[in-house]
N, C-alpha and C positions, 0 to 999 in steps of 0.2 A: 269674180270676187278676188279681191287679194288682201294677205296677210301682212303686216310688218310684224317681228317681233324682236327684242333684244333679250339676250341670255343674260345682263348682266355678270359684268364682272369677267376677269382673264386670269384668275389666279393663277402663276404657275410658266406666265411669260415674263423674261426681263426685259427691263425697258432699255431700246439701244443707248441713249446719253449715257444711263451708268457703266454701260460697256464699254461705249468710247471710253468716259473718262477714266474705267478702269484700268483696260490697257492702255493710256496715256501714261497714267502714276508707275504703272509696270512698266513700260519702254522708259521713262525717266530714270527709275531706280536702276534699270539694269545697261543704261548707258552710263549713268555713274560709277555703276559696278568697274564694269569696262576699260574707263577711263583712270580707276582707281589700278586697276589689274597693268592697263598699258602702262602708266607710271609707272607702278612698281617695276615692272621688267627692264623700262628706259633708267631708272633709277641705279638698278642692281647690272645692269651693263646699257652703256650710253650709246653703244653702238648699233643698237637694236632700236632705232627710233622711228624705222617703219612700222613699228609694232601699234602706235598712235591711229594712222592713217587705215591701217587692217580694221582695227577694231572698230573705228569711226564708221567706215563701209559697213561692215557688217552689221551691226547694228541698223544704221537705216534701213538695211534690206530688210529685217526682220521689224519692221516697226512699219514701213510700208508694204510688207505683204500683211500685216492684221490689219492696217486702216484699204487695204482694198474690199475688205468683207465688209465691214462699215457700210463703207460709201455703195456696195450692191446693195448692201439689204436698205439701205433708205432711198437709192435711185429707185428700187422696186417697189418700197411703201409709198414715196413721191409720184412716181407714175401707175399706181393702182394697179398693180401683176400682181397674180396671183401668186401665193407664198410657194416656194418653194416645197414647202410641210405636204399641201397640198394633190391628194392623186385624184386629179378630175374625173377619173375613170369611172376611179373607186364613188364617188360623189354621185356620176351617173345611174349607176348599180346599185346604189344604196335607195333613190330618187324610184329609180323603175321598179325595185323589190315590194313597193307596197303593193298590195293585190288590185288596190283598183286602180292605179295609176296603169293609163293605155298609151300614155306618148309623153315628151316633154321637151321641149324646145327655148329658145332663150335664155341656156344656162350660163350663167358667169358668176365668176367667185372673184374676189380681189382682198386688196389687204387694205384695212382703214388707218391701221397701225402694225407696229411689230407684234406680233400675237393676238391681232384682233383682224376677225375674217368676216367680212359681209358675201352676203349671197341670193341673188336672183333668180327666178325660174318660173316657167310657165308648166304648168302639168296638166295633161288631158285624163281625166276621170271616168270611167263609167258607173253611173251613180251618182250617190249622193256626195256634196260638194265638202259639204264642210267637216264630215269625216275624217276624212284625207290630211287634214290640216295638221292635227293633231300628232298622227302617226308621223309624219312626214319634220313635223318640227322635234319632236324626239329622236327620232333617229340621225337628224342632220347635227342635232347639239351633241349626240355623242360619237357621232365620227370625227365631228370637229371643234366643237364647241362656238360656233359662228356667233356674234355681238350681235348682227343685224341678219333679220332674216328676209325677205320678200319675198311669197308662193302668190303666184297666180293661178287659180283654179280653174279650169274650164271644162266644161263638160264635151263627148265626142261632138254631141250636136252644133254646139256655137265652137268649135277649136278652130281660133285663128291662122289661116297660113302664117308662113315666117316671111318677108318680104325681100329675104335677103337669097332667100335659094327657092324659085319658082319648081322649079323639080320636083321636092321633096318636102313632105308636110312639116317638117320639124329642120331647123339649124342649132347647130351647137360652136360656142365660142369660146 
């Protein structure tokens, strides 16, 4: 059996374009600053005109070290990594705390957006199936509040091996 569910809604995440375009209008404003500051000092002695060229560097530095945060956190929403926010540990823990879940395999979280977290799993049960589902979607919306959910339930009897690690009944990813 498997579930999909969506928690609707992420209130409480910003969206990264307002961010860019925030610190965009704040690197703007305060290299005008800047430029406003270097004048004046070239102004008030003329001889001080590497004071232009200071300010010029400086500033880029600080405007491409904020657009390096950026461009990670959308390479990471772009190629589907798990958020950072993210302790898969904790996920696991949270996942095996329900009493009847006996094993779980196939887990993966990723980011569909900046503050929106989908998330996959297989859980082996002992008992009844669709119990589990329940618990299991509560608890995962308040550790993380996930948009998209997918549990696969399986019982001990039919638990599928993992294909990916013959060894051992369960893989995690």
């Amino acid at each position: 059996m498997a579930v999909a569910t969506p928690s609707g809604g992420c209130s409480g995440h910003e969206n990264l374009n307002v961010r860019a375009a925030y610190l965009h209008a704040l690197g703007d404003f305060l290299q005008s600053l800047g430029v406003c500051i270097a004048g004046g000092v070239i102004w008030y002695n003329p001889s001080w005109q590497l004071c232009d060229p200071i300010v010029t560097l400086l500033f880029s530095v600080i405007v491409g070290a904020t657009t390096i945060g950026i461009c990670k956190t959308s390479l990471l929403v772009l190629m589907e990594g798990t958020s950072l926010d993210v302790d898969m540990a904790a996920v696991e823990a949270e996942i095996r705390s329900v009493a009847t879940v006996t094993n779980l395999h196939d887990l993966r979280v990723w980011s569909i957006s900046t503050g929106s977290l989908a998330i996959t799993v297989h859980v082996v049960v002992a008992g009844a199936k669709d119990a589990v589902v329940a618990k299991l979607q509560a608890r995962l919306l308040a550790l993380h509040a996930f948009e998209c959910m997918t549990i696969q339930v399986e019982s001990e009897a039919d638990a599928i091996r993992c294909p990916f690690n013959e060894k051992e009944a369960t893989c995690m990813v």
